[in-house]
PABADO-807113 format. One record per residue: residue in three letters; x, y, z of N, C-alpha, C in turn. Coordinates in steps of 0.001 Angstrom, whole numbers, plus 500000, padded with zeros to 6 digits. Each point is the difference from the previous one (the first is absolute). Layout:
<sites>
ALAXYZXYZXYZ...
</sites>
This chain:
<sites>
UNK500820498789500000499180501211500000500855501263500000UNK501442500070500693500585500974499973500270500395498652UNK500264499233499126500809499927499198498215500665498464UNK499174499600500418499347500723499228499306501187500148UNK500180500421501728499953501256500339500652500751499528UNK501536500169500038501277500466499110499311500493498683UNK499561498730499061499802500057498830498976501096500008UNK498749500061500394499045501116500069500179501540500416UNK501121499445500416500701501972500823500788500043498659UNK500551499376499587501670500656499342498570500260498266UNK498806498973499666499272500623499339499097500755499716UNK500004500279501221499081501315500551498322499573499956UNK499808498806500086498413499596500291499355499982501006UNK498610500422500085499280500002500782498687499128499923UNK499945499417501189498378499396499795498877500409499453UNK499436500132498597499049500342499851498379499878500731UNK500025499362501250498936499680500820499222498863499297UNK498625500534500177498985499019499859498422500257500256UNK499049499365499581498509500264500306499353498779500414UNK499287499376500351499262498374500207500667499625500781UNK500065498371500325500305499065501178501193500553500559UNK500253499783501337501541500737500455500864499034500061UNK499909498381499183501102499013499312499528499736498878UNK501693499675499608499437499184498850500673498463499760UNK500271499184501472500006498974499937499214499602501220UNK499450498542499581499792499037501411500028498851500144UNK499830499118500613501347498981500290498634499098499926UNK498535500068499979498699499242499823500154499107501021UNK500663500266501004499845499259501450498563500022501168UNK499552499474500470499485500204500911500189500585501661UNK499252500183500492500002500483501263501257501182500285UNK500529499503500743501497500783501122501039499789498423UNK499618499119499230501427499524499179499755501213499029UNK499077500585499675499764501014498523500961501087500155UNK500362500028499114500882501275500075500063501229498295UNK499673500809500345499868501012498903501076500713499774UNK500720501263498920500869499893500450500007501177498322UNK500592501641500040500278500196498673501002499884499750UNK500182499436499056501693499783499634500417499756498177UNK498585500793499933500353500628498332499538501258499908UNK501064500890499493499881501144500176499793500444498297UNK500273501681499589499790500387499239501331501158500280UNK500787500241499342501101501139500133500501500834498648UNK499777501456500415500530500959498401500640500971501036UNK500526500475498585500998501150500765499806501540499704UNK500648500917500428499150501835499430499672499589498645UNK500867499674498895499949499703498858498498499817499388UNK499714499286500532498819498954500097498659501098500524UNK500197500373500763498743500664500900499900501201499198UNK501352500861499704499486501284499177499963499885498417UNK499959498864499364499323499594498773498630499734499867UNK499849499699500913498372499146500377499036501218501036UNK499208500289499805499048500867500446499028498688501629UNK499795498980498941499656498864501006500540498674500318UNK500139499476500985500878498998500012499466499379501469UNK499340499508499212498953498744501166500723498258500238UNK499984499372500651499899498910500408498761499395500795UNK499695498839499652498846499316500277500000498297500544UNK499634499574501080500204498717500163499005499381499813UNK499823499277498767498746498853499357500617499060500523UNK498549499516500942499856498648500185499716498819498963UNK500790498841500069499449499320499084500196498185500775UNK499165499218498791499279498629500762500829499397500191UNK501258499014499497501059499066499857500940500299501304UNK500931501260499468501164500104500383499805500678501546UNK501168499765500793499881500575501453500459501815499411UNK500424500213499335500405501343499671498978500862499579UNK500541501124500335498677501240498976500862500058498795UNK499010500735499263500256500670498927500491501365499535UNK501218500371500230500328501029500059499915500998498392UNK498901500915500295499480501226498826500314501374500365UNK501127499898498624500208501281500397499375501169498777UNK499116501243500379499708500907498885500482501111499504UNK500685500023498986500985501069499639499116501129499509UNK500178501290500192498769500682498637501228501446500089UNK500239500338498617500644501090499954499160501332499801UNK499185500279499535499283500988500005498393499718500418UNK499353500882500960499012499308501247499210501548499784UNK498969499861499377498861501614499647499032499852501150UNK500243499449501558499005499991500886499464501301500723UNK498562499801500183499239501165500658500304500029501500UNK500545500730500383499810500314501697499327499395501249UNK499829499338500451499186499758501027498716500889500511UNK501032501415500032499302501351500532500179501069499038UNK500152501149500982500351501385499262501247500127500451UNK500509500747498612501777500156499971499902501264500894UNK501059499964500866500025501434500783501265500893499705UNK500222501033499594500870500974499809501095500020501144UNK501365499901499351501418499615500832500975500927499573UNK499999501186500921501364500688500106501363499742499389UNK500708500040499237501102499508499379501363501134500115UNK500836499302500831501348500349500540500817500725499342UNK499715499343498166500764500057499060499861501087499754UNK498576501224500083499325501049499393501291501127500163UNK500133499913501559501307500982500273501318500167499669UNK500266499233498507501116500101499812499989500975498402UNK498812500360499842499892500995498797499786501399500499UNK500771500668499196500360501639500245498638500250500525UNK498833499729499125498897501224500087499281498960501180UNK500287499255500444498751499840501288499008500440500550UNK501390500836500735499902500660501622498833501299498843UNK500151500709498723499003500332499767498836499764499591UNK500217499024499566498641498893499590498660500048501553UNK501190499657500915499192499777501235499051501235500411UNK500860501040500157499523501206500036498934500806499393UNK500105499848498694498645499906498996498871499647500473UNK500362498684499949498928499086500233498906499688501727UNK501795500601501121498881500603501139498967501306500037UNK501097500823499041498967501554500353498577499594499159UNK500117499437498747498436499684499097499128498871501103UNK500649498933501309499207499294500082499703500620501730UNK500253500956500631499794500365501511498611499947499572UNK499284499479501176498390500284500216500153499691501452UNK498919500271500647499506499648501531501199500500500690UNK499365500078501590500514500149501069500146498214500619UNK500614499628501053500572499445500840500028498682499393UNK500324498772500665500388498731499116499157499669498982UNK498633500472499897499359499673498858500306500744498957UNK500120501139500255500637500790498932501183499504499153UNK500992499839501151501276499613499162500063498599499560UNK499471499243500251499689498882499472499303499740498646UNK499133501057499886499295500386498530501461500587499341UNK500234500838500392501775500658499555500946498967499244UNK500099499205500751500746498334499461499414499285499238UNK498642500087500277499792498878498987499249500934498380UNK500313501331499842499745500610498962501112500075499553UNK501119499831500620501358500117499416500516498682499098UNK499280498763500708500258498870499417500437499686498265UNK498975500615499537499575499514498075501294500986499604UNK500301501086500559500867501047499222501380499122500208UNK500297499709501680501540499086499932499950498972498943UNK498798499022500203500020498679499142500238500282498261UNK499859500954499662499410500046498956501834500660499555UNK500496500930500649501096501082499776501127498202499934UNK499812499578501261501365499026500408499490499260498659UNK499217499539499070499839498818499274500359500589498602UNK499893501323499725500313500507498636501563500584500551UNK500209500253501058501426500430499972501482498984500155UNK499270498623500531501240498811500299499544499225499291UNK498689499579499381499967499042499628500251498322500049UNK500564499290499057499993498650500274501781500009499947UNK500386499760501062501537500146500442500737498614498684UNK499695499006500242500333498987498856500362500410498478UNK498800500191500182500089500853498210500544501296499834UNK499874500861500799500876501018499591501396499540500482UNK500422499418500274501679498936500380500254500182498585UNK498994498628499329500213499315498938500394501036498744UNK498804501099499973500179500672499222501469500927500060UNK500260500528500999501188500769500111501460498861499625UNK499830498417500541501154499253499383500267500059498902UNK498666499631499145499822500243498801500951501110499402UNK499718500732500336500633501832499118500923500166500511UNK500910499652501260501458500065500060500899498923498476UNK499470498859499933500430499114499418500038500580498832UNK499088500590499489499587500783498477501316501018500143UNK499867501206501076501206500807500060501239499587499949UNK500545498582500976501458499750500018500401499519498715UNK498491498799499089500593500207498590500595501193499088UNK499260500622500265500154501391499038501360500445500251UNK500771500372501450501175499913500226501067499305500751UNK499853498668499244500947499247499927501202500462499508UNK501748499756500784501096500634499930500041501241500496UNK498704500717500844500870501381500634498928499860501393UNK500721501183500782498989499785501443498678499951499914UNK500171499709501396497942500352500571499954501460499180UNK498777500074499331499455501627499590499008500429500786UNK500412501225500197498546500603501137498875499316500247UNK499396499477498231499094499733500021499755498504500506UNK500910499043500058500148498873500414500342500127502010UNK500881501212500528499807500241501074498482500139500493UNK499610501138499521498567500275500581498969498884500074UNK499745498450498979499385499164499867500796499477501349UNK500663499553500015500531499302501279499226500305501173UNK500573501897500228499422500509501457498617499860500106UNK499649499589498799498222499776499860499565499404500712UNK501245498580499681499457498698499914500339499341502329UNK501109500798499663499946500166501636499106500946500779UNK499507500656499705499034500621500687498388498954500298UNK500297499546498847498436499294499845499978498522501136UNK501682499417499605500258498973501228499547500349501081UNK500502500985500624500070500844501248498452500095500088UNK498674500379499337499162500053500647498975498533499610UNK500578499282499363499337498731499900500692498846501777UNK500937500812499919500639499198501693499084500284500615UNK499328501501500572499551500474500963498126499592499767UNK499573499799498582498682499530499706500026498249500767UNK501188499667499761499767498346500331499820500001501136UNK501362500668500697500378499995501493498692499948500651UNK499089500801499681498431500765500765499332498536500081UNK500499499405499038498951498548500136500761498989500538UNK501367499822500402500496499366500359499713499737501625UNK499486501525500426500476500003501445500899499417500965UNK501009500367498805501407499695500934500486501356500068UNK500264500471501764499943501189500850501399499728500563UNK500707498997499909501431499744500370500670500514499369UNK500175499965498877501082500600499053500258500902499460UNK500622500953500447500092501658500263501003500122498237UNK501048499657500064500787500224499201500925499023499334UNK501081500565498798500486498951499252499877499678498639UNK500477499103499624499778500045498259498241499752499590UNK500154500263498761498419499715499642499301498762500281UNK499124500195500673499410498088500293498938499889499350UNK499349500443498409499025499828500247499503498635499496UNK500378498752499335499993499084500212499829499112501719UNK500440500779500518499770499126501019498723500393500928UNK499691501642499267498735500422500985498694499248498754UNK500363499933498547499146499583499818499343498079499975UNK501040499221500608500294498930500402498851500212501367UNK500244500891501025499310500095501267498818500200499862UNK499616500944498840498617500568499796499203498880499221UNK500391499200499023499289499063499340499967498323501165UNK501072500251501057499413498770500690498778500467501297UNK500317501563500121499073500168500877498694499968499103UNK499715500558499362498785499911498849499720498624499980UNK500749498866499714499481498738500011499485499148501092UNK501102500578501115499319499458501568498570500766500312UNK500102501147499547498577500457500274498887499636499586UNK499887499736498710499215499767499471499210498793500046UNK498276500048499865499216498212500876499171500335498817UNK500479498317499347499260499694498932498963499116500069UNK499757499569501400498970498674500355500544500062501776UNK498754500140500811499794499338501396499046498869499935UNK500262499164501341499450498947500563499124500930501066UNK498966499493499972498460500736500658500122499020501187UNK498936500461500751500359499401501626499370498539499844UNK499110499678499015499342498091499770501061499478499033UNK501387500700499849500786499379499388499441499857498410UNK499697500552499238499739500210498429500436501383499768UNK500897499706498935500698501143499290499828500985499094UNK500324501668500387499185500503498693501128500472499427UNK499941499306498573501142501192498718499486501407499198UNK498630499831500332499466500774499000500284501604500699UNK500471500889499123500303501419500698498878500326500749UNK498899499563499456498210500922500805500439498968501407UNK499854498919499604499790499199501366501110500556500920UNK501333500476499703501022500459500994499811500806500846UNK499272500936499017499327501268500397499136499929501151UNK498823499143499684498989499839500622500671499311501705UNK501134499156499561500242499608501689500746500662500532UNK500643500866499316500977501216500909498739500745500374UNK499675500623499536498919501022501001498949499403500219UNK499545498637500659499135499403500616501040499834501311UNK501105499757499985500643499736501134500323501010500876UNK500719501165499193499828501381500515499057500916500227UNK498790499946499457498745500098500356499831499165501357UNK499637499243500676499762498947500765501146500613500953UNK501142500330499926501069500497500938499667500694500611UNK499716501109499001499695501334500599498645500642500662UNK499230499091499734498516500371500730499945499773501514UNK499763500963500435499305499465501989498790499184499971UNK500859499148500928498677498523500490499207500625501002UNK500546501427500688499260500355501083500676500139500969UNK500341501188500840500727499723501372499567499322501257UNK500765499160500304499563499117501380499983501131501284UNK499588499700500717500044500496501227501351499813501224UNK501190501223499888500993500120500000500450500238501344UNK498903500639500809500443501193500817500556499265501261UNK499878498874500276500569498987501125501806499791499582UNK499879500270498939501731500315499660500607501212500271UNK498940501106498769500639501648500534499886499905500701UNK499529499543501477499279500546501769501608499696500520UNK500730499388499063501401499235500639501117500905500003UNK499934500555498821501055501363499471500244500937501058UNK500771500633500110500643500760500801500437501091499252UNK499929501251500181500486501510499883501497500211499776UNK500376500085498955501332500100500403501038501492499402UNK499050500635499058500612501155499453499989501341501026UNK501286500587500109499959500972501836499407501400498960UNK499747500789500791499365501377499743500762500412499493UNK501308499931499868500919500843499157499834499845498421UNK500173498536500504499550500018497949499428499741499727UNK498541500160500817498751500114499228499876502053499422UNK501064500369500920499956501846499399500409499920498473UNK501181499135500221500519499899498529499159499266498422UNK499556498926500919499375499296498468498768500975499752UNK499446500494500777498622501112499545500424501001499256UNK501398500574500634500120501697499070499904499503498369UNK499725501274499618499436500143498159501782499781499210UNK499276498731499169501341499422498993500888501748499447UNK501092499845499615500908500575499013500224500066499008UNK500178501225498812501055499477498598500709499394500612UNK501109500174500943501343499379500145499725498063500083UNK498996500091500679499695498340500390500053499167498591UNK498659501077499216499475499069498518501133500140499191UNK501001501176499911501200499515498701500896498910500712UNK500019499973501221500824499127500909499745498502499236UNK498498499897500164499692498519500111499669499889498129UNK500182501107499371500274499398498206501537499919500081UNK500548500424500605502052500135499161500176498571500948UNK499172499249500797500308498860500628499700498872499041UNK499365500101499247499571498638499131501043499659498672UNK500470498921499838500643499676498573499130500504498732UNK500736500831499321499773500473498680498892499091499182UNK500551499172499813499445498924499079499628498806500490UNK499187500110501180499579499090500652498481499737499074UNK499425498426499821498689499946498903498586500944500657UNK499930500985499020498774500440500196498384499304500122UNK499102501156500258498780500051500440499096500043498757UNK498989499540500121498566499972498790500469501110498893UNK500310501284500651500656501217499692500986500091498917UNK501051499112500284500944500208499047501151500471500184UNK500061501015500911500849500826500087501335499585501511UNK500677500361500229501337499017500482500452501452500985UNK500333499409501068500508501252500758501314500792499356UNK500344499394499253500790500647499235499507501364499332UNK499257500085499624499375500651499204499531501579501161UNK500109499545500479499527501343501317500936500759500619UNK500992498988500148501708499980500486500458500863498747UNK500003499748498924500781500803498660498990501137499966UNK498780499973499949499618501630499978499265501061501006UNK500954499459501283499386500680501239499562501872499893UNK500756499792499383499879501796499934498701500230499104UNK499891499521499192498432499325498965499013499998501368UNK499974498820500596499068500038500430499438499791501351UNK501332500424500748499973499841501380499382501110500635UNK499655500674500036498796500865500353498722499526500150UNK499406499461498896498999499755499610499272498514500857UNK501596499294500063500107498882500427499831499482501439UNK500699501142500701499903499999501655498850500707500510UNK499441500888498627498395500894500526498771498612499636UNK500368498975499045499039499261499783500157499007501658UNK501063499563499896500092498777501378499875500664501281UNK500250501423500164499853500625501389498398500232499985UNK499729500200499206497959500613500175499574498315500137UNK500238499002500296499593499094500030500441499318501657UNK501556499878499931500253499867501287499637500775500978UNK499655501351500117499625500774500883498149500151500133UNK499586499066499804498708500269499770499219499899498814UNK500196500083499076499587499229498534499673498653500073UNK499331499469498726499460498483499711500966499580498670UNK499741498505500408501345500057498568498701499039498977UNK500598500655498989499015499715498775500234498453500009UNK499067499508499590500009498163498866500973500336499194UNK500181500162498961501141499854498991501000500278500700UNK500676500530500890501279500130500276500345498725501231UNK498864499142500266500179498906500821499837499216499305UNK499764499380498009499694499065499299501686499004500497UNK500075499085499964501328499415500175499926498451499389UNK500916499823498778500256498753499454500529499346500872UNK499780498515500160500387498701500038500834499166499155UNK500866499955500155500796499242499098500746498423500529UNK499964498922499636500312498929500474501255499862499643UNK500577498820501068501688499902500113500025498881500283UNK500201498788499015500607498504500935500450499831501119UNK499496498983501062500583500213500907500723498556500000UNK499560499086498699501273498790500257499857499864498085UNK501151499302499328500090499527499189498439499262499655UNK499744500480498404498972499354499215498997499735501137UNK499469501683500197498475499792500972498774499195499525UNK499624499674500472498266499110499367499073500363500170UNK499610500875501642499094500636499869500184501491500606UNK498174500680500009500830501212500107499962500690501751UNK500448498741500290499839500065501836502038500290499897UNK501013499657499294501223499614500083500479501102499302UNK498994501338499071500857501601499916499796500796500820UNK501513500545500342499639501179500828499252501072499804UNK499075500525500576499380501233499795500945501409500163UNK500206500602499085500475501707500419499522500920499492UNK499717500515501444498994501219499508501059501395499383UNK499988500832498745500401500698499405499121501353499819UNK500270501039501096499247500763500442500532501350499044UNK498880500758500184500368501070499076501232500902500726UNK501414501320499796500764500152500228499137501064500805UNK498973500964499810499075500857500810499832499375501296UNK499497498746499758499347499461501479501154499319500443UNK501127499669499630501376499693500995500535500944500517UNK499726501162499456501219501665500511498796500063501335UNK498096500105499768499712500141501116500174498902501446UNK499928499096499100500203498636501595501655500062500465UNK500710500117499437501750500195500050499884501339501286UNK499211500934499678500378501158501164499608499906500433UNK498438498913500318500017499386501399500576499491500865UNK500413498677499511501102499433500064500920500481500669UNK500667501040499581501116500108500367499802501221501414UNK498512500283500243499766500447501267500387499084501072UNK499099498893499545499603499088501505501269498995499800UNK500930500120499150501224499182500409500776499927501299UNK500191501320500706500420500123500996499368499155501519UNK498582500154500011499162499217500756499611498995499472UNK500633499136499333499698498281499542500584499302500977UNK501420500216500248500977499260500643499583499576501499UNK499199500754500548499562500064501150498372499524500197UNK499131500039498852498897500200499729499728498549499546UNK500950499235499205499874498551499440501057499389501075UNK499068498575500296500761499647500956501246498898499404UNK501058499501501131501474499976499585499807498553498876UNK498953498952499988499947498698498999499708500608498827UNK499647501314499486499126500028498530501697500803499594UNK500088499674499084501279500408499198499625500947498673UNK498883499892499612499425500734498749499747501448500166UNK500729501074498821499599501232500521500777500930500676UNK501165499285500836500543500696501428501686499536499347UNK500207501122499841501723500603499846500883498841500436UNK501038499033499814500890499760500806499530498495500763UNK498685500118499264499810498283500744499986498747498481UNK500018498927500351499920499025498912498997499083500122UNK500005499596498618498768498982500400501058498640501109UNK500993499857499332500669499042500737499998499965501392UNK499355501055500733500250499980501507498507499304500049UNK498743499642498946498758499421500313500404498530500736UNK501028499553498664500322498670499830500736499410501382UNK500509500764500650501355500225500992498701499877501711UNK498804500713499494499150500174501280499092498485500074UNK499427499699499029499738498457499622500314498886500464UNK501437500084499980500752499444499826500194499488501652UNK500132501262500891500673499777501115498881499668500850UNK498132500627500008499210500062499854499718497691499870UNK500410499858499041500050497942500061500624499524500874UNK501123500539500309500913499513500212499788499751501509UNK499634501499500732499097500067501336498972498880500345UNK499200499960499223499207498897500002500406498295499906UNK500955500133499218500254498523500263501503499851501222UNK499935500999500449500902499540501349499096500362501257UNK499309500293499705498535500017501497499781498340500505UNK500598499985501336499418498662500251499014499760501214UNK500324501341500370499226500308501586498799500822499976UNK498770499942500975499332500804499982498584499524499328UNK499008500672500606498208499196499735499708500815498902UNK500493501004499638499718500675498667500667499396498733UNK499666499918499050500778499771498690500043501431499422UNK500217499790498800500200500530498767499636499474498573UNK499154500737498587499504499478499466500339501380498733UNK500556498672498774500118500708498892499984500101499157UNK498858501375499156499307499940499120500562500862498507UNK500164498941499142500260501123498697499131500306499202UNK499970501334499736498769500138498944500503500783498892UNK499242499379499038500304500430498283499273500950499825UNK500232501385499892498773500845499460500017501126498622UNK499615499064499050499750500015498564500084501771499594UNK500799500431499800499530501382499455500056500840501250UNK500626499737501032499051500657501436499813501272499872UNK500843500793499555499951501530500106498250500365499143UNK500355499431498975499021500081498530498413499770501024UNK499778499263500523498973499399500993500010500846501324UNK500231500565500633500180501381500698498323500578499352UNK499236500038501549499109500787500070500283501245500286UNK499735501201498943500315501368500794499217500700501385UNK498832499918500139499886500120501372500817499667501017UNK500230498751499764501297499470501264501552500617499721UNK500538500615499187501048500433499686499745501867500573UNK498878500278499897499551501019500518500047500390501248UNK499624498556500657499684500123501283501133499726500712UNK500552499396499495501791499576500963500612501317499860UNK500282500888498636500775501075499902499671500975501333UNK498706500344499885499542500659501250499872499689501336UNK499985498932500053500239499068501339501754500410500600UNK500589499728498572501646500239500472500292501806500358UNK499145500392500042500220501407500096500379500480499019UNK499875499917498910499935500685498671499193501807499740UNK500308501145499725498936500436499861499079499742499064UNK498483500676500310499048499537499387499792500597498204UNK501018501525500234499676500371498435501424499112499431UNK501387499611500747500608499040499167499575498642498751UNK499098499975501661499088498315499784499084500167498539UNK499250501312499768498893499979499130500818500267498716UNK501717500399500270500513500232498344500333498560499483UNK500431499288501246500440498338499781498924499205499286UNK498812500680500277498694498829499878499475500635498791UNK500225501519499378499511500227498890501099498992498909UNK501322500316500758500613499046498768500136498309499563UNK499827499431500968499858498686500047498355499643499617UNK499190500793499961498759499260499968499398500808498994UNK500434500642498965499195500546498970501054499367498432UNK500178499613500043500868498750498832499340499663499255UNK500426499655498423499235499285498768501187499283499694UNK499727498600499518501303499065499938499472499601498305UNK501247499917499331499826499734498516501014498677500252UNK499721498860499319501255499094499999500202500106498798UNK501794499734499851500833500541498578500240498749500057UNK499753498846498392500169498533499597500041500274498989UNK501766499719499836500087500370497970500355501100499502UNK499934500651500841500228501365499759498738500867499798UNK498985499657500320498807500389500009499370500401501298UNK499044500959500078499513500233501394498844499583500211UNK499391499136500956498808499323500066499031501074500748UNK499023500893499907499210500591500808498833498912500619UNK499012500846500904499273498729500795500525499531501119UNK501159499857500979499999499362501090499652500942501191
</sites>
């Protein structure tokens, strides 16, 4: 096995995964003796993946043999409809052309309307068609204009063959590097690889990252909870937002208060002076210059980047929209819409209990929850008690594992004494997601929270529209 591990690294292959049975041998034993087992795989390499648009594997069962049938579907050009609606995506690349920064400008002063987050939110999304439309006639299809510019150096160096580069053969060059340079930074955006600051050109290798993340993402068929499979795109559809539908609805709050009655007070008068006084500019540019540039955007489109490069644009406008809200304002629906986007959480998922959910919130409603945030940070440490590790500066989850741990260990060296000890683990599916807000309400204030803190926490957590993104599509309805 070592020896064909080797072989797969030094040829750069990767498992192409899989869809159907999770083997594709079995040994047709009975009882304790059966044993299943995959041990036929399917393997291509970048080569392979960025030729091919699709590149499926399939395990057919069949009658005779203990083996599956390993199908694999190649398709180079794939004219498929969306799942959903395509949503408008900020592009990194835009800022590397002279006229941008005026493009942008244009296009804010023609699109200002409204006062406070609804306003500027109309602001953004009137700006949308003018970026999409400017970035698609001004960069175009990076490939082909490559091709074309190789093309016409080759034409030029014929022409002067036996004497130097001529201007005109220089200038095609600097063309042709310029265009590299922003086809790196178009891939990079999809690569989401955030490690690699600098260095020679990678973009082979970001577009290697971006076409396997595209392929891990992508669910061409789940297994439904009676175990029957749907391939058909509608049917995918239909069980992603039946499941997330079903997530997200309240069964009803139980009757809690024999728990809150348990809570204890713990925030002192001092900083309850502090978390009440009225938010800052200084807080809200604080908590935008805190977020990664190009971290994946919101329903929106737009990338904190984008706020970060034209603060002077629109930071006014920006801290008057999120301050009239934090200080007493309501925050609109559209600026709380927030995609869902799924994330494997193991090799070749089956169903859709095994993707991660991430919620991808608009960059408006992170700058306002961020300067919350970064109020009540100070009173967490003291406020969450010392086992919860989530949230609180300087702790790890590893100290959960470490409390557990010692927590068993207690227990099985107890030998004395009419009391025992008894211990219970519990799995809880989604728990946060399943969170009644009344009860999240009622603990905040229980902990000594103030009460107008409490009502900005509860406008933002409980006025949400969730779109799930499958395919690159946005599913509305959950």
């Amino acid at each position: 096995m070592r020896a064909f591990r080797e072989v797969t690294e030094d040829c750069g292959l990767i498992d192409l995964g899989f869809s159907g049975l999770p083997y594709t041998w079995d040994n047709r034993q009975e009882g304790s003796a059966n044993v299943k087992e995959r041990i036929d795989r399917a393997f291509g390499n970048d080569g392979l993946l960025n030729l091919f648009q699709v590149v499926k594997v399939k395990h057919v069962s069949v009658v005779q043999s203990d083996h599956c049938m390993i199908q694999t579907e190649l398709k180079k050009h794939v004219s498929h409809r969306p799942l959903g609606r395509r949503a408008f995506k900020y592009e990194n690349v835009w800022q590397t052309h002279g006229d941008y920064d005026k493009v942008v400008v244009d296009l804010w002063q023609k699109a200002l309307r409204g006062v406070g987050l609804e306003g500027f939110a109309k602001t953004l999304s009137s700006m949308q068609n003018g970026l999409s439309s400017w970035g698609t006639a001004t960069f175009g299809d990076f490939k082909k204009k490559l091709s074309n510019l190789r093309r016409e150096l080759d034409r030029v160096r014929r022409i002067s063959l036996g004497r130097g580069p001529s201007p005109e053969e220089k200038k095609i060059m600097e063309r042709i590097n310029e265009v590299l340079f922003q086809e790196e930074i178009w891939i990079k955006q999809r690569s989401r690889v955030n490690w690699l600051q600098s260095g020679d050109r990678n973009t082979a290798y970001f577009h290697a990252c971006a076409s396997q993340r595209k392929r891990m993402n992508s669910i061409s068929s789940l297994q439904r909870e009676d175990g029957t499979w749907c391939d058909d795109a509608e049917e995918v559809k239909d069980a992603v937002q039946g499941f997330y539908k079903y997530l997200y609805t309240s069964e009803g709050a139980p009757d809690m208060q024999g728990l809150i009655d348990l809570v204890h007070e713990k925030v002192v008068q001092e900083d309850k002076v502090n978390l009440e006084a009225d938010f800052t500019e200084e807080e809200v540019k604080r908590a935008l210059f805190q977020m990664h540039p190009s971290k994946a955007p919101g329903v929106d489109g737009f990338t904190a980047g984008f706020y970060q490069r034209h603060w002077s644009l629109v930071g006014p406008k920006l801290c008057g929209a999120v301050l009239g809200f934090l200080n007493g304002g309501e925050m609109p629906e559209e600026i709380n819409d927030t995609a869902i986007t799924l994330i494997p959480k193991v090799r070749n998922p089956q169903s859709i209990k095994q993707y991660r959910p991430i919620s991808l919130c608009t960059v408006l409603y992170k700058i306002a929850t961020k300067t919350v945030a970064n109020r009540m940070r100070p009173v967490l440490e003291y406020t969450i008690s010392q086992e919860q590790s989530s949230f609180v500066p300087g702790r790890l989850i590893s100290d959960n594992a470490l409390v557990a741990f010692e927590c068993v260990h207690a227990m099985k060296r107890k030998k004395k004494g009419k009391k025992g000890h008894c211990e219970v683990k519990l799995d809880m599916m989604k728990a946060y997601d399943r969170a009644e807000w009344p009860f999240v309400e009622s603990i905040l204030t229980k902990l000594g929270f103030p009460g107008r803190l409490v009502q900005i926490i509860m406008k933002c957590v409980s006025t949400v529209r969730f779109s799930v993104k499958v395919n690159g599509g946005l599913l509305d309805g959950v």
